[in-house]
C-alpha positions in Angstrom: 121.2 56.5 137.5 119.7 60.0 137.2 117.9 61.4 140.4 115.4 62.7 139.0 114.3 59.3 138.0 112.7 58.9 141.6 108.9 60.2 141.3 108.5 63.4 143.2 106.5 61.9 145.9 108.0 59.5 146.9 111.3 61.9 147.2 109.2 64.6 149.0 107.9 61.8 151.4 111.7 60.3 152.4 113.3 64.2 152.8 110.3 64.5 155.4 111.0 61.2 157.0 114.8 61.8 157.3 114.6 65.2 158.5 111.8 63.9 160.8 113.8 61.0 161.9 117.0 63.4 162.3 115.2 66.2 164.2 113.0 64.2 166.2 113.3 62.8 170.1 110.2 60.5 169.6 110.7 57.6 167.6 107.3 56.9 166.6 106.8 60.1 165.2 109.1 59.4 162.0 106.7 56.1 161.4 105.4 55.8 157.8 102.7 57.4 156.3 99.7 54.6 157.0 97.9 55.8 153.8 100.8 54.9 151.6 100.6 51.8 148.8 100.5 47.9 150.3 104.3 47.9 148.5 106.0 50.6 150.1 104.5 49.9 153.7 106.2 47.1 154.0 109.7 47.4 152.0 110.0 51.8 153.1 110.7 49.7 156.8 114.3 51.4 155.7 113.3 54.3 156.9 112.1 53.9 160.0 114.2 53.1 163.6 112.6 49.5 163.6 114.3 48.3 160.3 114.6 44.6 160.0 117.7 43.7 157.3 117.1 40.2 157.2 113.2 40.5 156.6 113.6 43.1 154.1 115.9 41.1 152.5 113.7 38.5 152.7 111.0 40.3 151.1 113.1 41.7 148.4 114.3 38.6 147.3 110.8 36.7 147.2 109.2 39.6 145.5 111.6 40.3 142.7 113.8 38.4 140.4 116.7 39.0 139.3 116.4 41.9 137.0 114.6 43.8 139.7 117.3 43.2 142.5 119.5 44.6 140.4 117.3 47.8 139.4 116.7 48.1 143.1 120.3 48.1 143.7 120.8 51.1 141.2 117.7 52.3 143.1 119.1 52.4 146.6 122.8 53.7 145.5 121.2 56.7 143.6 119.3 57.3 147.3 121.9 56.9 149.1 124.2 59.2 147.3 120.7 61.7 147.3 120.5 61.0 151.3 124.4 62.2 151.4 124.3 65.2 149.4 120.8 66.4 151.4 122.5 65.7 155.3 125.9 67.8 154.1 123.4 70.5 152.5 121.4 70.3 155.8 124.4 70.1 157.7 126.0 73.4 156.3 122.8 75.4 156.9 122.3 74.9 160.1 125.7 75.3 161.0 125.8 78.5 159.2 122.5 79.4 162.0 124.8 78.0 164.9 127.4 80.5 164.4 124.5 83.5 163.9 122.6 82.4 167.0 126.0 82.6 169.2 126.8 85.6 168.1 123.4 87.1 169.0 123.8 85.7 172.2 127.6 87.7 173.2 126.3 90.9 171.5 123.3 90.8 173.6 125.2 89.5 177.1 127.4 92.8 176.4 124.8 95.1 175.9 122.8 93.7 179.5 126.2 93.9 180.7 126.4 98.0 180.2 122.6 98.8 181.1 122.7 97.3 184.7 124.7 100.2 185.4 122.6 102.8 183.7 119.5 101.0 185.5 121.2 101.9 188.7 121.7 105.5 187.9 118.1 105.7 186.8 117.2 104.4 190.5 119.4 106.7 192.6 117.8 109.7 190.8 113.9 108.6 191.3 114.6 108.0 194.8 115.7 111.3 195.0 113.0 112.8 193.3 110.5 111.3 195.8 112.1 112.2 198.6 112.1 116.0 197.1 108.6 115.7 196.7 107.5 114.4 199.8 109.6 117.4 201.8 107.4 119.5 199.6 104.4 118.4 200.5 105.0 118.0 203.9 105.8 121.8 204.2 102.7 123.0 201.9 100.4 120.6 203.4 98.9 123.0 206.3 98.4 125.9 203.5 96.3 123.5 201.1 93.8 122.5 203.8 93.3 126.0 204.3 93.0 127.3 200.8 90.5 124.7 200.3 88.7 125.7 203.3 88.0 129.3 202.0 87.2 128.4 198.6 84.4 126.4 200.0 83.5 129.2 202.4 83.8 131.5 199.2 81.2 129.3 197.1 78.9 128.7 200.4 78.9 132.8 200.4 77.9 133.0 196.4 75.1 130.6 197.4 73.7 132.5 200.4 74.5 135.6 198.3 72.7 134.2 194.8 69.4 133.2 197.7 69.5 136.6 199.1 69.5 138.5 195.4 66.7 136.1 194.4 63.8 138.3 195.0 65.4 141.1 193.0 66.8 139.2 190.0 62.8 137.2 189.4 61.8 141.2 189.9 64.0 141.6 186.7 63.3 138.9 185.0 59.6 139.9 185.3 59.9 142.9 183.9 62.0 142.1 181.3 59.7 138.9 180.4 62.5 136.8 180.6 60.3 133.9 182.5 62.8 131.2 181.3 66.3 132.9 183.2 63.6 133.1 186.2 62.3 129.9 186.5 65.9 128.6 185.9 67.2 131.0 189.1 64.3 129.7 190.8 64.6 126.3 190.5 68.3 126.2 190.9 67.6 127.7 194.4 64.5 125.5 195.4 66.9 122.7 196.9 68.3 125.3 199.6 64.8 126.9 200.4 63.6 123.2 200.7 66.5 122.5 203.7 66.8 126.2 205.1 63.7 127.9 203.7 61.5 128.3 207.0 65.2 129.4 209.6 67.7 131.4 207.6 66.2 132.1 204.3 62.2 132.6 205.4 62.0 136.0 204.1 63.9 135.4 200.7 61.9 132.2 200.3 58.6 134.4 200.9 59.8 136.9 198.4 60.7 133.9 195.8 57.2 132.5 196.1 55.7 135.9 195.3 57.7 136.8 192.3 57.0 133.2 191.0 53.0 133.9 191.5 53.2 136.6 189.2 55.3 134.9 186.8 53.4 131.7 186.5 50.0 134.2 186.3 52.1 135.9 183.4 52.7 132.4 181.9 48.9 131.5 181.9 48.4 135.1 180.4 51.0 133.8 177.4 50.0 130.4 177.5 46.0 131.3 176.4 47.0 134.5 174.4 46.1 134.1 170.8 48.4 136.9 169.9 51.8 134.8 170.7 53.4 132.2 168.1 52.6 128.6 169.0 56.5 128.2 169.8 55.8 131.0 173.0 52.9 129.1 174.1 54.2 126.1 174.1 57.8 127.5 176.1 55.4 128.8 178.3 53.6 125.1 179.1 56.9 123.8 179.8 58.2 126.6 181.9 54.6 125.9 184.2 55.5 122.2 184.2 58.6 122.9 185.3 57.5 125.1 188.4 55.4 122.5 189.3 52.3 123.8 188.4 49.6 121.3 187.2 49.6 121.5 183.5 47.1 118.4 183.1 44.2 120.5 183.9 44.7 122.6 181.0 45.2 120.0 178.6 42.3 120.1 176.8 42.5 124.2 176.3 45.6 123.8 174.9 44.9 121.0 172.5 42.0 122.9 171.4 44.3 126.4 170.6 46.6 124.0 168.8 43.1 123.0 167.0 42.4 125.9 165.9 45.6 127.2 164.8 45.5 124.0 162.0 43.3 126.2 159.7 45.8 128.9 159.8 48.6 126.6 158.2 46.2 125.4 155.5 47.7 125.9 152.0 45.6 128.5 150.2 45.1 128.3 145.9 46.3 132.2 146.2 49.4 131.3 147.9 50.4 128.2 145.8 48.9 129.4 142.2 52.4 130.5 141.5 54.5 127.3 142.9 56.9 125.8 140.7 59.8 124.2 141.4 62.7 122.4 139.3 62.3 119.0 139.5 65.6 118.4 139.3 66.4 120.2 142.5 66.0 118.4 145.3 67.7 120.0 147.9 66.0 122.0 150.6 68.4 123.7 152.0 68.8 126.3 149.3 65.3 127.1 149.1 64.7 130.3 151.7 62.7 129.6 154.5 58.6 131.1 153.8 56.3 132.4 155.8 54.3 129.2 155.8 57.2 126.9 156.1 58.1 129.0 159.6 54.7 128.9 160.9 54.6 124.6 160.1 58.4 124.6 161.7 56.0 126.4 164.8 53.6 123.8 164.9 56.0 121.2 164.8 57.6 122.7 167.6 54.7 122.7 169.4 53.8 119.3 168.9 57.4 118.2 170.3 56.8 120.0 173.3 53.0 118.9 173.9 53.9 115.6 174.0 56.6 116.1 176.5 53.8 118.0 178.8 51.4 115.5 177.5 52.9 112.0 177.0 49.3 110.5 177.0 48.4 113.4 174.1 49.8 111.4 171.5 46.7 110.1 169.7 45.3 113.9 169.6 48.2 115.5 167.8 48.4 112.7 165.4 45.1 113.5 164.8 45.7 117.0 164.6 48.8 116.2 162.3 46.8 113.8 159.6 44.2 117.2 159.5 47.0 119.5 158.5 48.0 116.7 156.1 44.3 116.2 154.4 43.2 120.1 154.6 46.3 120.7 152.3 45.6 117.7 149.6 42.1 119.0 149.9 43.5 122.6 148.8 45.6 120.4 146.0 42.8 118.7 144.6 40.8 122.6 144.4 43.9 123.8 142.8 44.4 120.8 140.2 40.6 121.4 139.1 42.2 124.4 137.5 44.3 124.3 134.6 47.7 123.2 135.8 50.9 122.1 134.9 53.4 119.2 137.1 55.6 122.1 137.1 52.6 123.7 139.8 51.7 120.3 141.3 55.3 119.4 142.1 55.6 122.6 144.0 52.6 121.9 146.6 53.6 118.6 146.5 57.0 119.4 147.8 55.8 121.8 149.9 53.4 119.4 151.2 56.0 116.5 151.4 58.2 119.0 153.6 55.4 120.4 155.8 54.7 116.2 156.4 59.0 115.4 157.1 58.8 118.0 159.6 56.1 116.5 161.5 57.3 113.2 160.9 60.6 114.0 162.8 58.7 115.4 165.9 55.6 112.8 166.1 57.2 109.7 164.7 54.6 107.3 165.9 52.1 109.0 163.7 53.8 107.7 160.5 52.8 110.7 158.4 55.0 109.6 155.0 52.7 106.6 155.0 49.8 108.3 156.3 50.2 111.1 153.0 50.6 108.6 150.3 46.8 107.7 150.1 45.9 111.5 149.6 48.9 111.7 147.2 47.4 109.1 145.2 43.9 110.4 144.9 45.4 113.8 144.4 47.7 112.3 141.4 45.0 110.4 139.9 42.5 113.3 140.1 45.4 115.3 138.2 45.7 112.8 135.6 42.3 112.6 135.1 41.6 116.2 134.5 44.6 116.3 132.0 42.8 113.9 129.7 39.8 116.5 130.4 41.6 119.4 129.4 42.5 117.4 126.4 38.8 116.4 125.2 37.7 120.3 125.9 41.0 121.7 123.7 40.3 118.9 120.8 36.9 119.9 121.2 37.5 123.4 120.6 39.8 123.1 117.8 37.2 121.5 115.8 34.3 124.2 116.5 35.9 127.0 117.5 36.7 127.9 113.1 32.7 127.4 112.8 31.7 130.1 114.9 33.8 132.4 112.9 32.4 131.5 110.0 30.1 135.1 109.7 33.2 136.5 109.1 35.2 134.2 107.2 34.3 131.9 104.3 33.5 128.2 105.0 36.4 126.7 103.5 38.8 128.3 105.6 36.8 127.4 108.7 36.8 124.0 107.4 40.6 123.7 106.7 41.0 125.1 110.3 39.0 122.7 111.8 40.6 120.1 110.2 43.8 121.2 111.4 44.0 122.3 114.2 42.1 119.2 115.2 45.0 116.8 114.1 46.7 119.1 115.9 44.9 119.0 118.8 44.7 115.4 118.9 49.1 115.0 118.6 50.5 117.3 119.7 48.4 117.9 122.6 48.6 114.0 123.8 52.6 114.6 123.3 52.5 117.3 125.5 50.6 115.5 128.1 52.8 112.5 127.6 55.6 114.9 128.2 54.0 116.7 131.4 53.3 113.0 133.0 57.2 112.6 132.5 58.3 115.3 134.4 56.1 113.6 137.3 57.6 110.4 136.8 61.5 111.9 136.6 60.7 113.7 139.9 62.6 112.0 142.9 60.1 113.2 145.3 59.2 110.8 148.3 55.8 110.6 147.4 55.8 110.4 143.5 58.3 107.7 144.0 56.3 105.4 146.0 53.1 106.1 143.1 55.1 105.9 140.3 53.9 102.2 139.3 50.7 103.6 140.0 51.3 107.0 137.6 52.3 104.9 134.8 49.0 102.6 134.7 46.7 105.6 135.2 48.5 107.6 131.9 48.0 103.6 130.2 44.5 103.8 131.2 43.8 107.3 130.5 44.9 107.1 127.4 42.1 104.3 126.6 39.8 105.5 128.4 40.4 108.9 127.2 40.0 108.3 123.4 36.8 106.0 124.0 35.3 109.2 125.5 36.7 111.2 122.2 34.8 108.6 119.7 31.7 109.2 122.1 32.4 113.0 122.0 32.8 112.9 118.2 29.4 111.1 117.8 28.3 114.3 119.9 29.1 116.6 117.8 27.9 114.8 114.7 24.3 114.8 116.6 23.7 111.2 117.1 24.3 110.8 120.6 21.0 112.6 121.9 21.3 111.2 125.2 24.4 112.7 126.4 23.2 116.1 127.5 25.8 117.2 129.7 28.0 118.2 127.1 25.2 120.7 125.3 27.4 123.4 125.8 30.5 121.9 123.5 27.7 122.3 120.9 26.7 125.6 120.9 26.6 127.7 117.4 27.4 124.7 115.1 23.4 123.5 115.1 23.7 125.2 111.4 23.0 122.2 109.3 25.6 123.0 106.6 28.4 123.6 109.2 27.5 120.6 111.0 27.5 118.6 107.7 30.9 119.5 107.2 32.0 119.1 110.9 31.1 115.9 110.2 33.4 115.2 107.4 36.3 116.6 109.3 35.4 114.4 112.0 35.8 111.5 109.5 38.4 112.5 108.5 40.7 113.2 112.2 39.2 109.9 112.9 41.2 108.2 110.0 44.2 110.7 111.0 44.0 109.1 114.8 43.8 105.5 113.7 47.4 106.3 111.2 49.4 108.7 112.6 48.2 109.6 116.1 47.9 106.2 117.6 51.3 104.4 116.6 53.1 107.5 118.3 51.4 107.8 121.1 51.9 104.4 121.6 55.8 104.4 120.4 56.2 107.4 122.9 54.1 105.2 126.2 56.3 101.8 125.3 59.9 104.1 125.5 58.5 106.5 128.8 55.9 104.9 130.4 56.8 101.0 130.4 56.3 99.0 133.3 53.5 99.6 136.1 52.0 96.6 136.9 50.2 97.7 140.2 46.8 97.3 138.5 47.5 93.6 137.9 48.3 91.1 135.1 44.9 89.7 135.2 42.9 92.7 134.3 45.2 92.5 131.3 47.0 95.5 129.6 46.2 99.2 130.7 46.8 100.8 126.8 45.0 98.3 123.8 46.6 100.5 120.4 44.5 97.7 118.7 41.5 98.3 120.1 41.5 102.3 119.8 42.3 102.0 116.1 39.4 99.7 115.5 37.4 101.8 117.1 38.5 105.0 115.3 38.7 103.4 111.6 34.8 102.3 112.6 34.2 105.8 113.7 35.7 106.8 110.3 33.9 105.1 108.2 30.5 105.6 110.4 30.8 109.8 109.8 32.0 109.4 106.4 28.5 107.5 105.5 26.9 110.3 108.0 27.9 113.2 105.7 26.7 111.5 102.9 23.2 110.7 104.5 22.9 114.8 105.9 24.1 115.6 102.2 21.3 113.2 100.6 18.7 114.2 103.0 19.3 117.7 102.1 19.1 117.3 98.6 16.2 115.2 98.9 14.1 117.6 100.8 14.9 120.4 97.9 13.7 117.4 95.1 10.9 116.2 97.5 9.8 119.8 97.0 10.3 120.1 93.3 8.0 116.9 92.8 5.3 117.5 95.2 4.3 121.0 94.2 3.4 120.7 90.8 0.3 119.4 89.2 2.0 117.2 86.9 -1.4 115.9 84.5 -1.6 119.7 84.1 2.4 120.6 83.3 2.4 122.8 80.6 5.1 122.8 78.1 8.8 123.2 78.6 10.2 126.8 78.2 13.5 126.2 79.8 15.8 124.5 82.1 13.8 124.5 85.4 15.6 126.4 88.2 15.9 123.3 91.0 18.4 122.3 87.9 20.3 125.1 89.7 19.6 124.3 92.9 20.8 120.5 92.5 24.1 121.6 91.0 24.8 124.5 93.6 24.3 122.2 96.3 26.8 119.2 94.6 29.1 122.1 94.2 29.3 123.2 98.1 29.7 119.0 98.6 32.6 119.2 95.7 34.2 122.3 97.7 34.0 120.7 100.9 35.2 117.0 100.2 38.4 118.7 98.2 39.5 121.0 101.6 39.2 117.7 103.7 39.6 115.2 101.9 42.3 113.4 99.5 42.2 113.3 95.7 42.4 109.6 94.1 42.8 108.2 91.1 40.6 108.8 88.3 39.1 105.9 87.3 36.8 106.3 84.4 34.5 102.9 84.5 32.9 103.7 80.9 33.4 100.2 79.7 32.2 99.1 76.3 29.5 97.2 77.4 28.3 99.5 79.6 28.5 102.1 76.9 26.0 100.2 75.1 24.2 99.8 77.4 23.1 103.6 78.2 22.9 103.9 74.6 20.7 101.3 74.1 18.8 102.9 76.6 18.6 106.2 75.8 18.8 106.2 71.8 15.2 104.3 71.4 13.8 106.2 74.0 15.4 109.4 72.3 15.6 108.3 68.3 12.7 105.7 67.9 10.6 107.7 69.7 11.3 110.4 68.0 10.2 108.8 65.0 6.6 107.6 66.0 3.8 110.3 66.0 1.5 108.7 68.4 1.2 107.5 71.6 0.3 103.6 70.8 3.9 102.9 69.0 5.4 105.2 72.5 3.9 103.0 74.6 5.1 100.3 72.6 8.7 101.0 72.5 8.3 101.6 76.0 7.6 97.8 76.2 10.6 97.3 74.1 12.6 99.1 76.5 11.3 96.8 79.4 12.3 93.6 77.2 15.5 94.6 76.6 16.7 95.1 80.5 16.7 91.5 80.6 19.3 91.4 78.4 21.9 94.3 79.0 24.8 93.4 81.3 24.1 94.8 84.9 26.1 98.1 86.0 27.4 98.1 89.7 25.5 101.3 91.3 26.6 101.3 95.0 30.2 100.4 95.6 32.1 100.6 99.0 32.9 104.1 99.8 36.3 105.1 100.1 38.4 108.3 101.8 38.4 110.3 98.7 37.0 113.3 96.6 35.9 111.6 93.9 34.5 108.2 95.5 32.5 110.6 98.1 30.8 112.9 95.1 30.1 109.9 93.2 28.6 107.7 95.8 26.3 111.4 96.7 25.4 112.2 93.0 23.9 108.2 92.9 21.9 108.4 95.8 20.5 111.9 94.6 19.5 110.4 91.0 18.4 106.9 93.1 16.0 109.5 95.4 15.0 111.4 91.7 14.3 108.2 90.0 11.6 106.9 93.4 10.4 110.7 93.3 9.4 110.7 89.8 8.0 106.8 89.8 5.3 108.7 92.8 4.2 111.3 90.4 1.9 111.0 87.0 2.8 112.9 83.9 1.2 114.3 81.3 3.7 114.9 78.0 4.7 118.0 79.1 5.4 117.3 82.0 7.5 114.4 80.8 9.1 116.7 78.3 10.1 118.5 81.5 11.4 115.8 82.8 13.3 114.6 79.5 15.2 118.4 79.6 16.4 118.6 82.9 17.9 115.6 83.0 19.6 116.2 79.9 20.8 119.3 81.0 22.0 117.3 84.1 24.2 114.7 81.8 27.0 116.6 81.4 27.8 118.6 84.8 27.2 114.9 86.7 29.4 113.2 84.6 32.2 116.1 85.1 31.9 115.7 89.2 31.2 111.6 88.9 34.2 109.2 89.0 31.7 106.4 87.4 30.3 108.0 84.0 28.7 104.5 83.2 26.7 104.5 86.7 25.6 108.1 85.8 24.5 107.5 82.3 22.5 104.2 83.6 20.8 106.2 86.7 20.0 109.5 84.8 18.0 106.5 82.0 16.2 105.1 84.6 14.9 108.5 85.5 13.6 109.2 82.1 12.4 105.8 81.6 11.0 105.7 85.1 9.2 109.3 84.0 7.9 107.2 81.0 6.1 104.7 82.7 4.7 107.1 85.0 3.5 109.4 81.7 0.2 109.5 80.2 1.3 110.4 76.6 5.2 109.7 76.7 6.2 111.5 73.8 9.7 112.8 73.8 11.1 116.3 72.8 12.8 116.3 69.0 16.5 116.8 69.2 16.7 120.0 68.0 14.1 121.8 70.5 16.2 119.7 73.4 19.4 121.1 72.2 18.3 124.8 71.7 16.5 124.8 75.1 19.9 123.2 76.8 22.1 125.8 74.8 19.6 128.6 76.0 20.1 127.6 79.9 23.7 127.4 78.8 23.8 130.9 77.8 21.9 132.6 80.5 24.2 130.7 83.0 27.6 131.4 81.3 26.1 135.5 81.5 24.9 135.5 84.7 28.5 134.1 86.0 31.1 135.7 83.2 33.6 134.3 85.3 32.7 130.6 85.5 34.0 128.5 83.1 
């Protein structure tokens, strides 16, 4: 039977229990495994030193028939011819390790044999060496006691001498101001004058004491001079402390020079207008040393040595320190009020930032880092602030700055101009903000850093805030925000009402610009820079609402566009106001010629006309002169204008008039006011109805005689034409300009119209006159 028939484990288990059993002096170690099956804990017995034959036989038998005690018997043989072949293989190897071990063992009695006799060599020649070097020392013993003796004399004789050149080498060091080598010689000497000052050394100790008098009088001199650096005074404190002198009592002197010398490190707006520093160097040690960077390095020294004079003084000079720190954000916030760039802020920041690291290291208790970031942040913030400022006033500007050239250019330009350089204004100028806020937030500096969660939620909320305040400055400058007086000044030289009218359109139409092109970028560029933040908290919601700024702005858009059109109407309605009020109409006489407000009315559309096509887009044509409405104005206008005609009296007038009443009831109805939309030709339409709705309520306040009706009857005729060349809706125009005639019928005493042929050769006249009076117009 094949061997490897036998599972592996159970193999494994009787290799370990033979070599156990053959290796072993304790016959209970090779006992079987106790976590073994039921079966093999009682027939693997075999194994062990307390095998039973006769039960195991016993058990075999009962537990297996026939077939099994002879598969056990193929079993066992296969084992046993297994157990052979392992105990010759186990036999071999470790004889093989026999012969190796006793061959180790004669090499290595050989080699012990040889170095016992080099061990005694070695051992006869260090004896010798010792007894060498104990004659030696034995013979130069008496002249080592001696030399030692006079170099001790020799440095008791350099002490004596160094006490009796004392006097003369403080004299020296007086004169040469070097207090520091002085008090060093001096104090170096004070434990000698203290044992042998008032026998031996009387007169060299007198001599000491006098020269230190004058130097510690010299070092008061120093110490309350305001001529010497804050690094002399302060040597010259610790030089007095270390002579013994009582310090304390000038304690508050001192603290009060170091006081005053804080004003002198103050950054000043002429020192730091020029600061700018590469935010991407961050290194310090490449950056040469100024002149206020040494005097801070001073006062830092000073402070280190204060508190070693003073250790109780620790609560003044952080005092004094957090006063340097808030007179130089105080100089910051001065200098940010001007127009600056985070180029300039990050270089008095840094210089700030070091000025605080240097104090930090020498007064660590005061915990300037921390101390500085509140200042930082109301610095930061003010700086944000003033950006969005800066950005309202340039905006601002754009838009007004081309009307107060307008004496010297024509209006259109300064129209155009306004218009674009407020869109502009408005992008480009929030992308360069954007883009300066960046460079803040790229910065690595300590104290940006710490704010920059902060930084990011004051751009978010600037920007909101910031274009609220635009819509409420744009309502300024259209004049319907009379309360808000402080900004008069943005004003100034645009109170003309025709510039301001078109101000307003261009305002209307940068509003619309904002809410489409301005807004999604500004808000594409804040969600891939300024993500995050967060320190403002998730329940005041988000900082930067796009939604809400471009409901606002299409309101705002929509609110100046309707604006323009009322300052347009009211304009025109003041000129017809006067046209209808100054006449005595019962007393008209009869009609010559086109009457000049004709002009007036069409000069006026035309500055509207050149005014809506600089700012505004063309659209499409739509020409609403259905067939019904066709019928309709000539239903209106040919009985007024034939049938009237026709009659030679005023009963059958007055009659078709009636006619004309009955028949309104009957004609479809034509849509007069529609929604107004960003376009030349729906803004001139939408003004020339409102002017001919005002015309039609200034003739129904008036009474006519015929003339005057006649009048009436010509220049609107003469009006047919132009007002359907500016109008997109001819229908609307044909409809209003019959209700002004009909309207000038009811209001007539003796409505009897013009014949054709005198209305045609008085409209031909004007035609005439006008086309020589302007060769050039068409």
């Amino acid at each position: 039977m094949e061997v490897d028939d036998v599972p592996l484990d159970d193999k494994a288990k009787r290799m370990r229990d033979l070599l156990s059993s053959f290796y072993s002096l304790d016959p209970s170690m090779s006992s079987p495994d106790t976590s073994s099956s039921s079966k093999y804990a009682t027939l693997d017995a075999i194994n062990t030193t307390s095998f039973d034959p006769d039960q195991y036989m016993h058990l075999l038998v009962h537990k297996s028939n026939l077939e099994g005690l002879l598969q056990k018997h193929v079993e066992m043989a296969a084992e046993i011819k297994n157990l052979d072949t392992d105990l010759q293989m186990l036999v071999y190897e470790n004889y093989n390790k026999f012969i190796s071990a006793t061959d180790t063992i004669k090499q290595m009695k050989s080699n012990i044999v040889s170095m016992e006799a080099n061990m005694e060599q070695l051992l006869e020649k260090i004896m010798s060496v010792q007894c060498r070097s104990d004659g030696v020392n034995t013979s130069l013993f008496e002249k080592r006691e001696h030399i030692e003796k006079l170099h001790r004399t020799r440095n008791l004789l350099r002490k004596v001498q160094f006490i009796y050149d004392l006097p003369a080498r403080l004299g020296k060091c007086i004169k040469s101001e070097a207090y520091a080598d002085a008090v060093k010689f001096y104090t170096g000497a004070m434990p000698i004058f203290k044992a042998y000052g008032d026998s031996s050394f009387q007169d060299c100790k007198r001599a000491s004491e006098e020269a230190v008098t004058i130097i510690i009088k010299n070092l008061q001199g120093k110490l309350f001079s305001d001529s010497e650096s804050i690094q002399a005074r302060a040597e010259a404190a610790v030089l007095l402390k270390q002579l013994d002198f009582p310090v304390d009592s000038l304690k508050v002197k001192l603290l009060e020079k170091l006081e005053q010398s804080v004003a002198g490190l103050q950054l000043k707006i002429e020192d730091i207008g020029n600061a700018s520093v590469d935010s991407n160097d961050t290194s310090t040690d490449t950056v040469p040393a100024t002149a206020h960077e040494t005097s801070v390095c001073e006062f830092a020294e000073a402070i280190h040595a204060y508190r070693v004079i003073f250790p109780d003084s620790e609560m003044q000079l952080t005092k004094l320190a957090q006063d340097l720190v808030n007179r130089h954000f105080e100089t910051t916030e001065q200098y940010i009020k001007t127009q600056v760039w985070s180029a300039n802020l990050l270089g008095v920041l840094r210089i700030i930032w070091r000025d605080v690291l240097l104090m930090d290291d020498v007064l660590h208790e005061a915990a300037l880092s921390d101390y500085s970031l509140e200042p930082a942040r109301v610095a930061v913030k003010l700086y944000v602030s003033n950006k969005f400022s800066h950005l309202l006033s340039s905006i601002s500007d754009a838009l007004t700055k081309a009307h107060t050239r307008q004496k010297d250019k024509g209006e259109e330009y300064s129209l155009q101009v306004a218009l674009e350089g407020g869109k502009k204004a408005v992008l480009q100028g929030s992308m360069d903000v954007l883009l300066d806020f960046r460079q803040l937030l790229d910065d690595n500096l300590g104290l940006l850093v710490k704010l920059k969660d902060l930084i990011i939620d004051w751009v978010q909320e600037g920007f909101q805030d910031f274009f609220r305040a635009l819509d409420g400055h744009f309502l300024l400058l259209s004049g319907k925000n009379s309360s808000a007086t402080q900004d008069q000044g943005l004003t100034e030289g645009i109170q003309d009402d025709k510039v301001l009218a078109g101000l307003v359109l261009v305002l209307a139409q940068v509003s619309i610009f904002i809410e489409q092109n301005a807004i999604p970028r500004i808000t594409e560029e804040i969600a891939t820079s300024f993500s995050g933040g967060g320190a403002r908290g998730y329940e005041y919601g988000p900082a930067f609402v796009p939604g809400e700024i471009c409901r606002i702005f299409h309101s705002a858009g929509e609110k100046f566009l309707h604006i323009y059109i009322n300052m347009r109407t009211q304009r025109i309605s003041v000129l017809l106001k006067k046209r209808f009020t100054t006449p005595n109409w019962v007393k008209h006489k009869e009609p010559r010629e086109v009457h000049m407000f004709v002009d007036l009315f069409l000069q006026e559309l035309e500055v509207i006309r050149s005014e809506v096509k600089q700012i505004l887009p063309e659209g499409i044509r739509r020409h609403r002169r259905a067939d019904s409405n066709g019928s309709t104005a000539s239903s209106r206008s040919n009985p007024l204008r034939e049938e009237k005609l026709s009659r030679s009296n005023t009963q059958r007038a007055r009659s078709q008039l009636l006619e004309t009443h009955l028949a309104k009831l009957f004609k479809q109805k034509v849509e007069i006011f529609t929604k107004v939309e960003f376009t030349q030709e729906s803004v001139v339409t939408t003004l020339v109805k409102l002017c001919l709705k005002s015309l039609q309520e200034f003739v129904r306040l008036q009474t006519f005689n015929r003339s005057g009706f006649q009048q009436i009857q010509l220049d609107i005729q003469f009006l047919r034409t132009p007002l359907k060349e500016m109008a997109e809706d001819e229908a609307a125009v044909d409809f209003l300009l019959d209700e002004v005639i009909v309207a000038a019928a009811e209001r007539c005493l003796d409505p009897i119209p013009l014949e054709p042929a005198i209305l045609d050769k008085l409209i031909q006249a004007k035609l005439a006159k006008t086309k020589e009076q302007n060769p050039n117009s068409p």
